[in-house]
C-alpha positions in Angstrom: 30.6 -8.3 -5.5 29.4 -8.0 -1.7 27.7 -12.0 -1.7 26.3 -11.1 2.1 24.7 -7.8 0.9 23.4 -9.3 -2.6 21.7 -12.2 -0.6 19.7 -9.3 1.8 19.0 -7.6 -0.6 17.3 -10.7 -2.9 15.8 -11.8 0.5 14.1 -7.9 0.9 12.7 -8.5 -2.6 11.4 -11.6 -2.6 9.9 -10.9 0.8 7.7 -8.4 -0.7 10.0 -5.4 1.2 10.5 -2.0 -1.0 14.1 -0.9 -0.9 14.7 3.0 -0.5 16.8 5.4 0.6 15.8 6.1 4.2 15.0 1.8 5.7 17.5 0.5 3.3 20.5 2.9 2.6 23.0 1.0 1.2 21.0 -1.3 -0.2 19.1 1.1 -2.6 22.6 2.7 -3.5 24.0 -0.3 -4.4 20.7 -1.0 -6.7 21.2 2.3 -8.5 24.4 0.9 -9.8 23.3 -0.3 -13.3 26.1 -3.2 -13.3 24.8 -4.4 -9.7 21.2 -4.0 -11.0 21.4 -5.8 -14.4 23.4 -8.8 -11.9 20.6 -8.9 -9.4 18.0 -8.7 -12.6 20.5 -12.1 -14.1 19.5 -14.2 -10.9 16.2 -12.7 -10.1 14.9 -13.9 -14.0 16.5 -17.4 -12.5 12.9 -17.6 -10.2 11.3 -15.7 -12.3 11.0 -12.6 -10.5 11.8 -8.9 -11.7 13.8 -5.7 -10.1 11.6 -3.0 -10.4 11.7 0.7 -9.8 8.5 2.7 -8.0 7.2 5.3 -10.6 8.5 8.0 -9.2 12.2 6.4 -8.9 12.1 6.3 -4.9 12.7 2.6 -4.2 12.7 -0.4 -5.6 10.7 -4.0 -5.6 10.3 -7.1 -7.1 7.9 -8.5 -9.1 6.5 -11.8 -11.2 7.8 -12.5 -14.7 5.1 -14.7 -15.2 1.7 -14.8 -13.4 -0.2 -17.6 -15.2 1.4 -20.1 -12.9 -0.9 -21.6 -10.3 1.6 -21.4 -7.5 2.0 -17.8 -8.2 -1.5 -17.0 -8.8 -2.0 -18.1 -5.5 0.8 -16.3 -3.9 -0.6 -13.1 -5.6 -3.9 -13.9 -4.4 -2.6 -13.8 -0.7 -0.6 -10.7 -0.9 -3.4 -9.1 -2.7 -6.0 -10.2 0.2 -3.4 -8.8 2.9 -2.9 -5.6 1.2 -6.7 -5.1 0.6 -7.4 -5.8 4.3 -4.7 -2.6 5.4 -6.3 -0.6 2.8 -8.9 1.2 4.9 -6.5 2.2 7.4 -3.7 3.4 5.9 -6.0 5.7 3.7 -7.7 7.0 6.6 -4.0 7.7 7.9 -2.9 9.2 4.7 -6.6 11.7 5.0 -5.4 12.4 8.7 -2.1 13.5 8.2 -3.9 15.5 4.8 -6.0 17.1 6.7 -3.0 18.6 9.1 -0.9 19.5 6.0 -0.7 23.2 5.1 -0.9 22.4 1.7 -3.3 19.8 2.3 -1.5 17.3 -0.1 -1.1 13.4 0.3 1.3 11.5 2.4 4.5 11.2 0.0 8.1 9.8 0.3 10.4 12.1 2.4 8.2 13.9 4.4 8.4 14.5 7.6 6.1 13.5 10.3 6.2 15.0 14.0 4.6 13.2 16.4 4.3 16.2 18.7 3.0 18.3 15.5 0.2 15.5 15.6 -0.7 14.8 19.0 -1.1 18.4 19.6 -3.9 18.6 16.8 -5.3 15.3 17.6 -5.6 16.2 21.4 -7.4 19.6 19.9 -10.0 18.0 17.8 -12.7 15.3 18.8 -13.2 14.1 15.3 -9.5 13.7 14.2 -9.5 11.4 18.3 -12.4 9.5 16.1 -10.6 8.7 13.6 -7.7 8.0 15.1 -9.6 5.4 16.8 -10.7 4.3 13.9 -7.3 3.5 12.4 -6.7 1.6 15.7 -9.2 -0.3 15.2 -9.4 -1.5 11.6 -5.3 -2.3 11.9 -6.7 -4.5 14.9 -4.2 -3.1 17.3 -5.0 -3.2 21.2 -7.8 -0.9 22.1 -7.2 -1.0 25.7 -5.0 2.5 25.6 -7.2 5.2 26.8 -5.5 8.6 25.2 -4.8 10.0 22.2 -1.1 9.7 23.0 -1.3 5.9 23.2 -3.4 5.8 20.0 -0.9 7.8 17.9 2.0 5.7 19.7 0.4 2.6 18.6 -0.3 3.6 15.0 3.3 5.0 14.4 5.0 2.0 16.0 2.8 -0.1 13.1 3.6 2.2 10.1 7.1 2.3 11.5 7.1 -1.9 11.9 5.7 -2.1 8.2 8.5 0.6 7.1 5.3 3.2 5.8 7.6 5.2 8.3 11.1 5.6 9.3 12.5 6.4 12.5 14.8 8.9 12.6 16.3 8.3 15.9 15.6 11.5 17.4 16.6 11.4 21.4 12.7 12.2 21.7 11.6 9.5 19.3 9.2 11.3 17.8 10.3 12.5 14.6 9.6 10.3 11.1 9.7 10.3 7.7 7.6 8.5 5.2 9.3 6.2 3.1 8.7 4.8 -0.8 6.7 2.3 0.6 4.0 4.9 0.4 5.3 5.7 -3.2 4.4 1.6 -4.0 1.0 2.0 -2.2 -0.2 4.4 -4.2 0.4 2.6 -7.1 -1.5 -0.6 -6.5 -4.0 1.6 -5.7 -4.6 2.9 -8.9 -4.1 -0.2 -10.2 -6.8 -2.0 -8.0 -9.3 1.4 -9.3 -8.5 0.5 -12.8 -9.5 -3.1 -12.9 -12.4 -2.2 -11.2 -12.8 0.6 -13.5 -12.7 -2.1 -16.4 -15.1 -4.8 -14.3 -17.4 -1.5 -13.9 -17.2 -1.3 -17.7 -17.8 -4.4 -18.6 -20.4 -5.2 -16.4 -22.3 -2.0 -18.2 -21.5 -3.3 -21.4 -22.9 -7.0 -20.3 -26.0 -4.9 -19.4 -26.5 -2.5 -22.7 -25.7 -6.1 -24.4 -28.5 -7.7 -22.4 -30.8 -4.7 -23.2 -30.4 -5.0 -27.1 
């Protein structure tokens, strides 16, 4: 066993970091091996974490074994407030880039983003400038840039920083592909619209109980 490469990778997990093909190459190969997975699994039980999978089998990430501990209630808690404060954003990103897709389908793992392909239909359209704005300024990134081309450059450089987006290394720069973190986002997504899905239902049941 690679010690160095099975301490990164239990750092990238613990760290809250989704392993996939694309940001983390040989890392995610290595986790596809089911001996090297069920190892990492053996010590990640050890501090009660979990190797997990994304649901569509794109990357990988950890999780709690047990969340009725304080200490990770809280750390839940935190991760869960940072997440919720992107949110707005990185939707509004996902319903840019949908709105430029031929197809007009949702941001998913592997596909490829061009910034020219973008700034071209960005400089084109004043509302698509307005939201672009918009994403600026809900990520609270600098406001001072005064075109579109700094906007998109700033946005990219944060999904690309937060590995939403990898950088293929292009002599221009400017071509990128989404990675599994997206793959992850969605998912506590739908989570976060069931449990309020269930609040929504109990709170009507609270009511017809309060009625009768």
């Amino acid at each position: 066993m690679n010690n160095e490469a099975f301490s990164e990778i239990v750092h990238l997990l613990i760290s809250g970091e989704v392993i996939d093909n694309l940001c983390f190459t040989l890392h995610y190969q290595r986790l596809l091996d089911n001996v090297f997975f069920d190892e990492m699994n053996d010590f990640l039980h050890r501090i009660d974490r979990k190797c997990v999978k994304t649901h569509d089998g794109y990357g990988f990430y950890a999780v709690y074994l047990n969340v009725q501990q304080r200490k990770v209630q809280d750390s839940i808690e935190s991760h869960f407030n940072a997440f919720v404060s992107k949110i707005e954003p990185l939707v509004e990103w996902v319903r840019l880039c949908r709105s430029l897709h031929s197809e007009s389908k949702p941001l998913a793992y592997n596909d490829i983003i061009s910034k020219g392909h973008l700034l071209s239909a960005i400089e084109q359209s004043e509302y698509l400038q307005s939201r672009l704005k918009e994403i600026i300024k809900k990520l609270g990134r600098s406001n001072t840039a005064s075109s579109s081309q700094e906007h998109l450059e700033s946005v990219l450089k944060y999904l690309t920083a937060e590995n939403y987006l990898f950088n293929t290394g292009s002599d221009t720069g400017s071509v990128y592909v989404a990675t599994a973190k997206w793959s992850l986002f969605y998912e506590q997504l739908e989570y976060i619209a069931a449990c309020e899905q269930i609040k929504s239902d109990s709170d009507s049941q609270l009511k017809q109980d309060a009625l009768l």
